[in-house]
KESE-160487 format. One record per residue: residue number from 1; residue in three letters; x, y, z of N, C-alpha, C in turn. Coordinates in Angstrom, 2 decimals. Atoms other than C-alpha are relative to their C-alpha. Example, Ala and Ser with C-alpha at 12.3 -4.5 7.8 and 13.67 -1.06 7.14 Angstrom:
# residues 2
1_Ala_0.89_-1.19_0.00_12.30_-4.50_7.80_0.90_1.20_0.00
2_Ser_-0.82_-1.19_-0.06_13.67_-1.06_7.14_-0.77_1.09_0.73
This chain:
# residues 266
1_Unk_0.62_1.01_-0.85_69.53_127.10_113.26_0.81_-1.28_-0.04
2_Unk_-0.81_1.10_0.64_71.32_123.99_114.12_-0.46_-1.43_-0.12
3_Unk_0.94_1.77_0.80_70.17_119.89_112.93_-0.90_0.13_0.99
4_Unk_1.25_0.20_-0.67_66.92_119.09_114.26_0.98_-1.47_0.60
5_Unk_-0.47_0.87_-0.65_67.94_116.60_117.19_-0.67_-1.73_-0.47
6_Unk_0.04_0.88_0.42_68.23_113.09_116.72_-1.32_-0.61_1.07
7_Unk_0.63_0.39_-0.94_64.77_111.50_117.72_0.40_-1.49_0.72
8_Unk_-0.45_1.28_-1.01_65.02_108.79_120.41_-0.93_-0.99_0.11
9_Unk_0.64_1.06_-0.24_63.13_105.62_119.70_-0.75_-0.59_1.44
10_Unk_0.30_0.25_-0.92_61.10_104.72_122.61_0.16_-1.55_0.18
11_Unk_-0.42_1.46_-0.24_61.59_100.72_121.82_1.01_-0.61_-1.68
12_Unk_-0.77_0.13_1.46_64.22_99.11_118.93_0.42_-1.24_0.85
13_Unk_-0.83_1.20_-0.37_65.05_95.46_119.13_1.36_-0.07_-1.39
14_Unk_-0.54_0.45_0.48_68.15_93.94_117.54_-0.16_-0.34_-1.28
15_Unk_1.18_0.70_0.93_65.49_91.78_115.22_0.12_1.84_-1.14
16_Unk_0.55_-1.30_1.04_64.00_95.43_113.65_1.58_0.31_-0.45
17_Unk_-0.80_-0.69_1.06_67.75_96.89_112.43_0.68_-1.18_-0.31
18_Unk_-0.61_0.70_0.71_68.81_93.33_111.51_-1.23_0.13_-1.41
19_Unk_0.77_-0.20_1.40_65.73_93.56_109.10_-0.16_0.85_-0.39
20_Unk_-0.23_-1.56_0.69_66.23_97.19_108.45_1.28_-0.40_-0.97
21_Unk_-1.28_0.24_0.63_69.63_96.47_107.47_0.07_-1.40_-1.68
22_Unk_0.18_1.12_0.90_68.55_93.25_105.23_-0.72_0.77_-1.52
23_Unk_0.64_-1.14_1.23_66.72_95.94_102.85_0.75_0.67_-0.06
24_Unk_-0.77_-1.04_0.84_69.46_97.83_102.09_1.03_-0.46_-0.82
25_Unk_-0.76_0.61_0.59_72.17_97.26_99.48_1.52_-0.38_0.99
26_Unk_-1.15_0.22_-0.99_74.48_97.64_102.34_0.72_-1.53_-0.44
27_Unk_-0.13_1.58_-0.84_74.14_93.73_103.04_0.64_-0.37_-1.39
28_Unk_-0.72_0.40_1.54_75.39_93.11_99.33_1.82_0.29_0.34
29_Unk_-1.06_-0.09_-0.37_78.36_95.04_100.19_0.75_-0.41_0.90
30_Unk_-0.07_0.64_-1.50_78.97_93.63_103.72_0.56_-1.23_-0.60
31_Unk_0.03_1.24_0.14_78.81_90.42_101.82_1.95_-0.51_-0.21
32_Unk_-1.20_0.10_0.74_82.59_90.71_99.90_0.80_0.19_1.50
33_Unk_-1.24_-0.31_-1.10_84.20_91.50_103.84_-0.73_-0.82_1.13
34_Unk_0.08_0.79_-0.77_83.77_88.59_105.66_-0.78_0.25_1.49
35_Unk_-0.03_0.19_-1.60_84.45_89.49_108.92_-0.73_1.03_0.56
36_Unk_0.89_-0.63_-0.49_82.52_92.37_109.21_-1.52_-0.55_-0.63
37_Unk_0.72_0.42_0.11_79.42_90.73_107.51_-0.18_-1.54_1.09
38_Unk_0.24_1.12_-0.92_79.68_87.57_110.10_0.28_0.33_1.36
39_Unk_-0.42_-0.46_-1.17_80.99_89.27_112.96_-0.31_1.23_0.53
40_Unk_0.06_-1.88_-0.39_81.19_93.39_113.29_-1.37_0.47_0.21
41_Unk_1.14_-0.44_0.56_78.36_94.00_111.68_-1.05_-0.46_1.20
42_Unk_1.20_0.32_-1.12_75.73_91.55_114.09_0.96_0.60_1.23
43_Unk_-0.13_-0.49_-1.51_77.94_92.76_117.03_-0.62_1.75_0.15
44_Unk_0.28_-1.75_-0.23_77.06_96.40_116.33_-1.62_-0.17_0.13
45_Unk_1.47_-0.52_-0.45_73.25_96.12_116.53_-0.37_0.40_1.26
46_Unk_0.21_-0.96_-1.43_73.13_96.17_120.19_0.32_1.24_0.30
47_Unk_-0.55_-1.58_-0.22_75.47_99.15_120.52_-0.89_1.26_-1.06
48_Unk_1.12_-1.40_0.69_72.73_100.83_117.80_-1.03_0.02_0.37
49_Unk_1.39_-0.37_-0.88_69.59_100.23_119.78_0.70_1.07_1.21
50_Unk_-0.18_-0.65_-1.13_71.43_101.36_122.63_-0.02_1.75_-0.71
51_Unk_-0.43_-1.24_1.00_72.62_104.83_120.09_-1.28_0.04_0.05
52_Unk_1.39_-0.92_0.36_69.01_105.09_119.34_-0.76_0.51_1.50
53_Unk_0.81_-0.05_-1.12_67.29_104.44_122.63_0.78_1.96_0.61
54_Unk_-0.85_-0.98_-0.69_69.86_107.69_124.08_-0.10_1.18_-1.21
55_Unk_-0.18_-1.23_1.26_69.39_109.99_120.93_1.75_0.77_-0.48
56_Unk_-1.30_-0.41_0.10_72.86_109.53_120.00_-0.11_-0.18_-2.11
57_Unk_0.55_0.38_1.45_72.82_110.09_115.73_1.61_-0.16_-0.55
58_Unk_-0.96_0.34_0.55_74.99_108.56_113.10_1.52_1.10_-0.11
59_Unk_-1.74_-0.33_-0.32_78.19_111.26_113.13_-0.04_0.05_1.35
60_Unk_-0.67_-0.24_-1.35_77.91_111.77_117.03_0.52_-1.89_-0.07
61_Unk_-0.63_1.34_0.09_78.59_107.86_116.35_1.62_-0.19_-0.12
62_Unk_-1.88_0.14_0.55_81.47_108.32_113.90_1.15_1.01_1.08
63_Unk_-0.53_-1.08_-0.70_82.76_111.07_116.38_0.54_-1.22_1.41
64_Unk_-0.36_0.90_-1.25_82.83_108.44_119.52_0.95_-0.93_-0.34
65_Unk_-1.24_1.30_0.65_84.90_105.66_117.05_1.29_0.72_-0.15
66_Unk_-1.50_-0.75_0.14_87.59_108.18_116.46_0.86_-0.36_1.63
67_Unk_-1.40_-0.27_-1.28_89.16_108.27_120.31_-0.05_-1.63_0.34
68_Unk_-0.25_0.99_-0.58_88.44_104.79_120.93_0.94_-1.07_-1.16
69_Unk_-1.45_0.80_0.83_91.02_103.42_117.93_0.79_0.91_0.45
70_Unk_-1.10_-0.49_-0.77_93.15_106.07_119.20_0.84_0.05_0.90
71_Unk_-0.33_0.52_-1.75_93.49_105.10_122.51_0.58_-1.47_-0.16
72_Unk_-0.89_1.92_0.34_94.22_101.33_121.10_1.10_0.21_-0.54
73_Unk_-1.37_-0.08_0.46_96.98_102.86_118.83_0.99_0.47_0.87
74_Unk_-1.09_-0.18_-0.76_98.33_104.14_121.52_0.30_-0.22_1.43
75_Unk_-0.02_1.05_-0.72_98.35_101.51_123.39_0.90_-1.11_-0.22
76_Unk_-0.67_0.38_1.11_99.68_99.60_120.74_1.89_0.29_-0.07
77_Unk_-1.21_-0.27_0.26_102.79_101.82_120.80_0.88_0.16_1.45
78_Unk_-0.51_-0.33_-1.68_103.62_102.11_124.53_1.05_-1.06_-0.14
79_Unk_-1.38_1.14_0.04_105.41_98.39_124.05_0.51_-0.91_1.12
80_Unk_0.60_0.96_-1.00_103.76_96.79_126.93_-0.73_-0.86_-0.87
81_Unk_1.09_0.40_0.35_102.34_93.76_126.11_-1.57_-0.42_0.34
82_Unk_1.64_-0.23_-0.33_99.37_93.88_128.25_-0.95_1.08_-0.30
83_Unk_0.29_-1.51_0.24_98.94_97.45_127.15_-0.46_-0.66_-1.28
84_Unk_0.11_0.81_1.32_99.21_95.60_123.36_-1.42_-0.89_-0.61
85_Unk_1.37_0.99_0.51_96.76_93.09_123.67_-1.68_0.97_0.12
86_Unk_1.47_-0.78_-0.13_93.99_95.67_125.33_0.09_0.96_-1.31
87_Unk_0.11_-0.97_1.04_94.99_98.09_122.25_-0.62_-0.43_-0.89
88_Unk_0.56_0.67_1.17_94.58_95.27_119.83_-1.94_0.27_0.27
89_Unk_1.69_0.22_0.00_90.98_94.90_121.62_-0.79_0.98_-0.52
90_Unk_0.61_-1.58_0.28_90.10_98.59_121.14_0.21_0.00_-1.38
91_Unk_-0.14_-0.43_1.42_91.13_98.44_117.52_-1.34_-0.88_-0.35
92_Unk_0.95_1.03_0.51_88.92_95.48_116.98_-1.73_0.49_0.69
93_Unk_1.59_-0.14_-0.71_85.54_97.33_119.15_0.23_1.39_-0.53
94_Unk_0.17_-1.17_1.05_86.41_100.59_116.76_-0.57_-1.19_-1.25
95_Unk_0.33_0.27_1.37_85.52_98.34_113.61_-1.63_-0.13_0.87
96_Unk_1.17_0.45_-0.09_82.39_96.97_115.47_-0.55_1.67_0.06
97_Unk_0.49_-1.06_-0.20_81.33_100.78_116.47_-0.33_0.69_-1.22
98_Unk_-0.29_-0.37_1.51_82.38_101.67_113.11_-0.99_-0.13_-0.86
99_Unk_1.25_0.51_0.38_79.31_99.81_112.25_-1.16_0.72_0.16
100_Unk_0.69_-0.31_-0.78_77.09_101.63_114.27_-0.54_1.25_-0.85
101_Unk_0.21_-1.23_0.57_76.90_105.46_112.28_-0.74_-0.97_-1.42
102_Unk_1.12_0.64_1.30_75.69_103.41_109.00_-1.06_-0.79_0.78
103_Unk_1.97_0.90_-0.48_72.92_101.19_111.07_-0.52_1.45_0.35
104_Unk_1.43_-0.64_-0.53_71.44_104.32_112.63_-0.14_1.08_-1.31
105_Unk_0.48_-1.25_1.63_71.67_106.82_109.23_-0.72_-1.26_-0.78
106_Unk_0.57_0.63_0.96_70.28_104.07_107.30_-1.70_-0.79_0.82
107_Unk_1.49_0.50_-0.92_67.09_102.87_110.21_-0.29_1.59_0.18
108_Unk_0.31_-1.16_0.02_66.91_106.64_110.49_-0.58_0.67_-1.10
109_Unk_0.08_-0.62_1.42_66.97_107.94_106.98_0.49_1.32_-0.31
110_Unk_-0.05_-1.36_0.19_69.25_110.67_107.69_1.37_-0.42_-0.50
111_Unk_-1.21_-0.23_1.01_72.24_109.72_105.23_0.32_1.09_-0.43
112_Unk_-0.47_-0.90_0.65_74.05_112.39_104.11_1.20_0.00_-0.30
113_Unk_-1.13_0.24_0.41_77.09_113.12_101.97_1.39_0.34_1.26
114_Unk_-1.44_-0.50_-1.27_79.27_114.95_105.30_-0.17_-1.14_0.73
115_Unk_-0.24_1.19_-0.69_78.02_111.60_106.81_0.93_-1.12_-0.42
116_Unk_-1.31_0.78_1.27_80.04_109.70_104.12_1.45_0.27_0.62
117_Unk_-1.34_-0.79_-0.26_82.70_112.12_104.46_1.05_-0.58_1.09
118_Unk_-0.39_0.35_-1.58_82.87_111.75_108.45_0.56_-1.50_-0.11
119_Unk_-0.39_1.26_-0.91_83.15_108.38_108.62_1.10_-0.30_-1.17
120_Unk_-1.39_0.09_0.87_85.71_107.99_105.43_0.94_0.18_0.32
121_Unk_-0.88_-0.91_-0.54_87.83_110.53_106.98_0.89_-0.93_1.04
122_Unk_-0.30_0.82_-0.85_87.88_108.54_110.32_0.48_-1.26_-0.55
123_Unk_-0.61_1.48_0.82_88.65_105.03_108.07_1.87_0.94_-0.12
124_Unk_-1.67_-0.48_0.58_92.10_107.37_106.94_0.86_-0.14_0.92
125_Unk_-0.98_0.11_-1.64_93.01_107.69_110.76_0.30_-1.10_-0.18
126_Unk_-0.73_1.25_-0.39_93.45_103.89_110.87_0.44_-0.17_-0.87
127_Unk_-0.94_0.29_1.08_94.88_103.43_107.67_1.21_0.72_0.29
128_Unk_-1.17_-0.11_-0.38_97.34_105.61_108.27_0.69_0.19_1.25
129_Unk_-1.09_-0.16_-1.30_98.62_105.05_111.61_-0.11_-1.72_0.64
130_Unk_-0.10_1.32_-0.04_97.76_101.27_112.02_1.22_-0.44_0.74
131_Unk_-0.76_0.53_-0.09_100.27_99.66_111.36_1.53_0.55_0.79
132_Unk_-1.05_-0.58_-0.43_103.10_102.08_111.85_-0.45_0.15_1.99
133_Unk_0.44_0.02_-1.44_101.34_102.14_115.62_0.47_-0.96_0.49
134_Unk_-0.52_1.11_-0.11_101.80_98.56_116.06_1.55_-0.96_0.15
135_Unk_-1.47_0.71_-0.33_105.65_98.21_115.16_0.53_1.27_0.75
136_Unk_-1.43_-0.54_-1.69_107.04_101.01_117.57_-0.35_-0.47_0.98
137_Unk_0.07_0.66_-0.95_105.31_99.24_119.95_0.99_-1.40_-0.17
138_Unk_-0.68_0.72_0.44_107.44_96.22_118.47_1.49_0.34_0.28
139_Unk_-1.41_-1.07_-0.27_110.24_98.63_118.39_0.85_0.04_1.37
140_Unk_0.16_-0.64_-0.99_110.08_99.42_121.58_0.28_-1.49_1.31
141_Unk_-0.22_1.68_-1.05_109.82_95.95_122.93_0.05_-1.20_-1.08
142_Unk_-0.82_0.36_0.93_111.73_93.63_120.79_-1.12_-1.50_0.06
143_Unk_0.63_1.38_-0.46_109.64_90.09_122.54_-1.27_0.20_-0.60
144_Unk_1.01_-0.05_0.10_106.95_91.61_120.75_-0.38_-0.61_-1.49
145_Unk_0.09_0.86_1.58_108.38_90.20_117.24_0.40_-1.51_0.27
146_Unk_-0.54_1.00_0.44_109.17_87.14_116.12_1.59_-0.59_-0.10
147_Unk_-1.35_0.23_0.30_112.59_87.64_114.62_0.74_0.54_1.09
148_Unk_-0.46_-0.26_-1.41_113.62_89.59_118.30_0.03_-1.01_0.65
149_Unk_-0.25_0.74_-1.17_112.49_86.85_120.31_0.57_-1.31_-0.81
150_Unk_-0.16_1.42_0.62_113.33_83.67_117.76_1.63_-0.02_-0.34
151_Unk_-0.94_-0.26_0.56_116.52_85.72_116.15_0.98_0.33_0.23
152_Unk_-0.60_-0.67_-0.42_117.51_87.78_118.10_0.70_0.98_-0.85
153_Unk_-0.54_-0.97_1.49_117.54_90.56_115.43_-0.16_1.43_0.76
154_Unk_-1.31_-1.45_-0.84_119.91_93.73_116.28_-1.45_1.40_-0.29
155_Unk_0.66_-1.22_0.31_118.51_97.47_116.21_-0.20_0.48_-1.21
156_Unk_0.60_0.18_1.57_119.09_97.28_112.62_-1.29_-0.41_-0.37
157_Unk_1.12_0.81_1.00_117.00_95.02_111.70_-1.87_0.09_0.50
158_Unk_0.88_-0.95_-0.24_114.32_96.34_113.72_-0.61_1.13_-0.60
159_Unk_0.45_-1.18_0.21_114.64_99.52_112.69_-0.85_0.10_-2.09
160_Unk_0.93_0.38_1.02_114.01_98.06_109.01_-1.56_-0.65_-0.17
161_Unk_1.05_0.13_-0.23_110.96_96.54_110.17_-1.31_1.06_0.67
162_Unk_0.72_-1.44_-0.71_109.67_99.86_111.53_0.07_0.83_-1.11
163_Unk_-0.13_-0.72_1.36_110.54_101.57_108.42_-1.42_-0.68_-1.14
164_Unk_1.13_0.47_0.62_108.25_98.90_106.91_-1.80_-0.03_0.46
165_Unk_1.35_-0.36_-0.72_105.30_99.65_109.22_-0.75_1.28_-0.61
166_Unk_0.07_-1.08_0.35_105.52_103.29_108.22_-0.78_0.02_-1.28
167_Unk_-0.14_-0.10_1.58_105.80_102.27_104.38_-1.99_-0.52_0.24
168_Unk_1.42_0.29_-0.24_102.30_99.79_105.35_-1.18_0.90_0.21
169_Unk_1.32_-1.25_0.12_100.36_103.00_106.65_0.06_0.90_-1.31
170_Unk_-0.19_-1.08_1.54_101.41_105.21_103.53_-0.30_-0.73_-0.81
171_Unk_0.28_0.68_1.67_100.81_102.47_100.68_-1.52_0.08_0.64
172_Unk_1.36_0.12_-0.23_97.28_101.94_102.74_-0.78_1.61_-0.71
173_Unk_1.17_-0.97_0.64_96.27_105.63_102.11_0.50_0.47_-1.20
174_Unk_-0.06_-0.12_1.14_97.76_105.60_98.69_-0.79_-0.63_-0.74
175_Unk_0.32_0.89_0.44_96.18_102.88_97.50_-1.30_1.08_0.26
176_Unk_1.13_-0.56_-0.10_92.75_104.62_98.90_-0.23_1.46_-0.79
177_Unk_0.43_-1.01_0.57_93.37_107.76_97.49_0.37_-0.05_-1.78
178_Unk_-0.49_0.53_1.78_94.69_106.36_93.86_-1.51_-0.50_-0.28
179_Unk_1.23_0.15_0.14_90.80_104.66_93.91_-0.77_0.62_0.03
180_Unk_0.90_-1.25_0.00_89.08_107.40_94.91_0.34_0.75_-1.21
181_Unk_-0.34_-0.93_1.26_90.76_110.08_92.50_-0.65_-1.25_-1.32
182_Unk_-0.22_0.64_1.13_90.27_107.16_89.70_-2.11_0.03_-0.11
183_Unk_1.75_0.04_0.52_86.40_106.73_90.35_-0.58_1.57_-0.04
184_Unk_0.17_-1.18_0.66_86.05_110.39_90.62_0.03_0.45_-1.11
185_Unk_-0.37_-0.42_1.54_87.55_111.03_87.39_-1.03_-0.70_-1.25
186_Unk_0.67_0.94_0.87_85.61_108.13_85.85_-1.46_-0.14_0.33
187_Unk_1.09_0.18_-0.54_82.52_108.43_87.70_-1.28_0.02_-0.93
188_Unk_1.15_-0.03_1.01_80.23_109.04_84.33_0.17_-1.52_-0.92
189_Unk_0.00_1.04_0.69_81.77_105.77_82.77_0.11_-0.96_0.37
190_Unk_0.79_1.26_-0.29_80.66_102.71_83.76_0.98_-0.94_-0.05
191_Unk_-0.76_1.50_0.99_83.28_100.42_81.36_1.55_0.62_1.10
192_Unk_-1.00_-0.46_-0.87_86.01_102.76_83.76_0.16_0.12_0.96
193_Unk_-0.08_-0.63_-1.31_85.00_103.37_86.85_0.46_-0.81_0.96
194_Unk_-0.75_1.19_-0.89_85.79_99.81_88.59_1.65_0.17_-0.54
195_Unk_-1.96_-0.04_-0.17_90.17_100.24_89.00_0.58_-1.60_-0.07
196_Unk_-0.80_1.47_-0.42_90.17_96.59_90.57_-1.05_-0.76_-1.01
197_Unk_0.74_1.04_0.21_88.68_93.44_89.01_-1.31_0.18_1.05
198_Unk_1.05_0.00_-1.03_84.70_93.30_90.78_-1.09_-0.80_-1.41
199_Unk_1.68_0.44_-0.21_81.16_91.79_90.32_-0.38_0.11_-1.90
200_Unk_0.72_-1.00_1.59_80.67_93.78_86.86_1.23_-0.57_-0.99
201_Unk_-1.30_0.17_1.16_84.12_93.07_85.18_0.84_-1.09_0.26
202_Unk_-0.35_1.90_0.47_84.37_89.18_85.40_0.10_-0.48_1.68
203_Unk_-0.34_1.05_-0.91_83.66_87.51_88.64_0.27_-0.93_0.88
204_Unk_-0.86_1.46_0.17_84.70_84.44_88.03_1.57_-0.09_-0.32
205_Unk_-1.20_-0.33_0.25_88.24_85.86_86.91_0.85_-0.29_1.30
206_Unk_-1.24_0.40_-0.31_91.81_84.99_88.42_-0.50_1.66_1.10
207_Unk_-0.15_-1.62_-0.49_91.70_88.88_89.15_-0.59_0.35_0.83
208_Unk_1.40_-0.32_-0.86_88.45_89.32_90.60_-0.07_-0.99_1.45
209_Unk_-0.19_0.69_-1.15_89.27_86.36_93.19_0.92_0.24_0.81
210_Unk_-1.95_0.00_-0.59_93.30_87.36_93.90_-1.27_2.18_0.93
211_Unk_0.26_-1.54_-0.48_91.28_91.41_94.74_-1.18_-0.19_1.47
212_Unk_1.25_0.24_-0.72_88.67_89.83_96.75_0.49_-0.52_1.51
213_Unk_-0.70_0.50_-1.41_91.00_87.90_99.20_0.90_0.92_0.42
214_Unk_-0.89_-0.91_-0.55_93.09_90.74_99.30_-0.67_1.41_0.88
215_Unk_0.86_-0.95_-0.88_90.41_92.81_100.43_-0.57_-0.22_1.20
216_Unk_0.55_0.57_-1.17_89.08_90.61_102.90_1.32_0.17_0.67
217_Unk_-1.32_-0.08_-1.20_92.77_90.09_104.59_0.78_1.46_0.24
218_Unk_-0.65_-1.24_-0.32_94.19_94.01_104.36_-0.96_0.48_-0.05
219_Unk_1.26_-1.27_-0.19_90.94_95.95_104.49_-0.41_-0.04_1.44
220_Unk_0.24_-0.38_-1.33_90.44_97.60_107.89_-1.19_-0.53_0.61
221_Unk_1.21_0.51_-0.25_86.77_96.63_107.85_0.58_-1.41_-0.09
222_Unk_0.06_1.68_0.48_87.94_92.65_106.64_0.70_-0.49_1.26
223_Unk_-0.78_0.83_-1.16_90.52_90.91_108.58_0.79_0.05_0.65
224_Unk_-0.94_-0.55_-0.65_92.85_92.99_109.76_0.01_0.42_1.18
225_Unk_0.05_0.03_-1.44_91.98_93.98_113.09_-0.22_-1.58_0.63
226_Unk_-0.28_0.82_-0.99_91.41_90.67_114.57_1.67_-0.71_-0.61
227_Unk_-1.01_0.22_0.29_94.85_89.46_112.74_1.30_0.87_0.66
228_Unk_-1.22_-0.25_-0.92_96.42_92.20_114.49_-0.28_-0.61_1.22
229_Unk_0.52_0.25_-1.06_94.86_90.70_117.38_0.85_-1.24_0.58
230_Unk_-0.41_1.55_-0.22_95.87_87.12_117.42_2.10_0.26_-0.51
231_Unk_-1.45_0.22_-0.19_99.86_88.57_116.19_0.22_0.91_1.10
232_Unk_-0.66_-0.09_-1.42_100.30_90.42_119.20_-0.24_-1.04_1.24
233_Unk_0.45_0.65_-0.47_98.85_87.64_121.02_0.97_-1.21_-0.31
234_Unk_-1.14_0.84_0.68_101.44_85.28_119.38_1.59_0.67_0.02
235_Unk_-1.13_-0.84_0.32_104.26_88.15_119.11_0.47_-0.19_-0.86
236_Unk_-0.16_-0.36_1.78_104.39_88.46_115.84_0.06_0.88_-0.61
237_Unk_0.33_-1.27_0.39_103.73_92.27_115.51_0.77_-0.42_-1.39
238_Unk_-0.63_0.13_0.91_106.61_91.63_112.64_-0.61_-0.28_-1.34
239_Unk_1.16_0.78_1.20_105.03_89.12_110.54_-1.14_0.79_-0.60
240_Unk_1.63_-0.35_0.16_101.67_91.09_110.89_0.41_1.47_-0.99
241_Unk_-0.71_-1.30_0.98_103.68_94.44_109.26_0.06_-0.21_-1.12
242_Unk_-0.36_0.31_0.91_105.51_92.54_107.13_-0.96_-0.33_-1.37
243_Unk_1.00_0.05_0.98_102.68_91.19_105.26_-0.53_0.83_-0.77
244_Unk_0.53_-0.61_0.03_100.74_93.61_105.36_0.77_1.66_-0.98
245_Unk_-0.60_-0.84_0.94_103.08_96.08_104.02_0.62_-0.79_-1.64
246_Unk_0.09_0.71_2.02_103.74_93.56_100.55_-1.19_-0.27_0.07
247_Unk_1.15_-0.09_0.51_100.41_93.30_100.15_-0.37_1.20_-0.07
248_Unk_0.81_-1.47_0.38_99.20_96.75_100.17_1.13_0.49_-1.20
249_Unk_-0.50_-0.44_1.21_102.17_97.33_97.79_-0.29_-0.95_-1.22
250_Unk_0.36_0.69_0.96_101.12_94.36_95.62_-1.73_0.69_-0.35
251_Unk_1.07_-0.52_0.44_98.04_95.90_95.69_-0.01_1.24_-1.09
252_Unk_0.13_-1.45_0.42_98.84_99.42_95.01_0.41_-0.47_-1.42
253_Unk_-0.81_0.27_1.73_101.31_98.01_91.76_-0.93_-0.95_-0.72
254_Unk_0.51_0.32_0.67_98.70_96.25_90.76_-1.39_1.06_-0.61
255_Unk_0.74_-0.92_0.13_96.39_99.21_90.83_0.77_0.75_-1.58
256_Unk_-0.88_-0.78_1.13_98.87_101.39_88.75_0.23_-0.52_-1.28
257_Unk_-0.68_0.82_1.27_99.90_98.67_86.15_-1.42_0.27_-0.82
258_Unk_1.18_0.04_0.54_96.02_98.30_85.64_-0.41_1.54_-0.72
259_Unk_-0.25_-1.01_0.64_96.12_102.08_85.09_0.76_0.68_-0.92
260_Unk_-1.09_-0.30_1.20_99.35_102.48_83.11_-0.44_-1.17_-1.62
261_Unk_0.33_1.28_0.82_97.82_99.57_80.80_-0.88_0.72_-0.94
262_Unk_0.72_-0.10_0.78_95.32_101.71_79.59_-1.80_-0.41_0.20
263_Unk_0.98_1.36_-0.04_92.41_98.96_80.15_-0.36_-0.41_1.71
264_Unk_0.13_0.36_-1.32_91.64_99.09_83.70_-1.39_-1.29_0.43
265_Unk_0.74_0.68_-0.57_88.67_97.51_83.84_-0.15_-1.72_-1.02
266_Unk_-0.25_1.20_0.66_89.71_94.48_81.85_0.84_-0.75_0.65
């Protein structure tokens, strides 16, 4: 037999899953990523009354966010910049949608672990193709960097900045899957299971503040879609790589050190 269909609310304001949502620990978590707690997050309620009113349920959700970052990445890579800027938009109305499968499993009450799964899965798509999306469009059209239009920097030096796009999507789902495997492994111990500095293991710490801004500015949910937004909008794709690829490796080597140390959660 297959899922009992998703029932269809006959009325759902905005109001009811902002105060659905205010009772769950969600909003705790929400809290540490800015931009989806001040932004994503209230933009997605409408698009989840609408999901309910139509009996659309949390994975046919996560299922609809998949083609519409897809369609922005490759948009992204075409190397038009009007093509560019509408991609950026689509990346940035996948995070809000993105929103949407947790409001209606959680006003619903039909959480489940393949719901986890689903929408994790879908987070991997943009991690790993992001960025590397972003600079062949760069690639591709040189006015779309910085050091092209300011530098006038050769196919070389391009092609090193495209190399570094690549490196940006691969440290992203290293970094994710080095955390995962680590809380898996550690998942019965408590004093182990946090990798990064958090909440539980100081903070007020140096550590716990340097992990917190780094999560807000490279985390897919935090600040990274509208940042790609505003550097193709600037032509910056470069810059926006560049960063972004030393930070996810300052991240990752700080992940590892914390693990080669022994003492992770110290």
């Amino acid at each position: 037999m297959g899922a009992p269909a998703t029932p269809k609310p006959t009325s759902i304001s905005t109001r009811a899953l902002w105060e659905d949502y205010r009772r769950h620990d969600k909003v705790e978590e929400d809290r540490h990523e800015v931009w989806t707690f001040y932004v994503a997050r209230p933009l997605s309620f409408p698009i989840t009354a609408l999901c309910l009113r139509l009996g659309i349920s949390a994975n046919q959700a996560t299922a609809l966010s998949v083609p519409l970052y897809l369609a922005g990445a490759l948009l992204l890579a075409l190397g038009s910049w009007p093509a560019a800027v509408v991609g950026a938009l689509l990346v940035n109305a996948w995070l809000v949608v993105d929103c949407v499968d947790g409001n209606i499993a959680r006003y619903l009450r039909t959480a489940s672990p393949f719901g986890g799964f689903a929408d994790a899965v879908s987070g991997y798509v943009v991690l790993g193709t992001l960025c590397f999306s972003a600079e062949i469009g760069a690639f591709v059209e040189p006015s779309h960097t910085l050091a092209g239009r300011l530098l006038g920097a050769s196919q070389t030096e391009l092609v090193i900045v495209l190399v570094a796009g690549a490196w940006a999507s691969l440290a992203s789902l290293w970094i994710r899957l080095v955390f995962q495997k680590w809380s898996n492994t550690f998942s019965g111990d408590h004093e182990r299971h946090s990798l990064m500095p958090s909440e539980e293991t100081g903070a007020g710490s140096l550590g716990s503040r340097i992990a917190r801004f780094g999560n807000n500015l490279l985390n897919i949910s935090g600040l990274l879609p509208p940042l790609l937004l505003v550097a193709v909008l600037l032509g910056a794709l470069d810059v926006f790589v560049l960063v972004t690829a030393v930070g996810n490796t300052g991240i990752l080597v700080l992940a590892l050190r914390r693990i080669l140390s022994g003492s992770p959660s110290r």
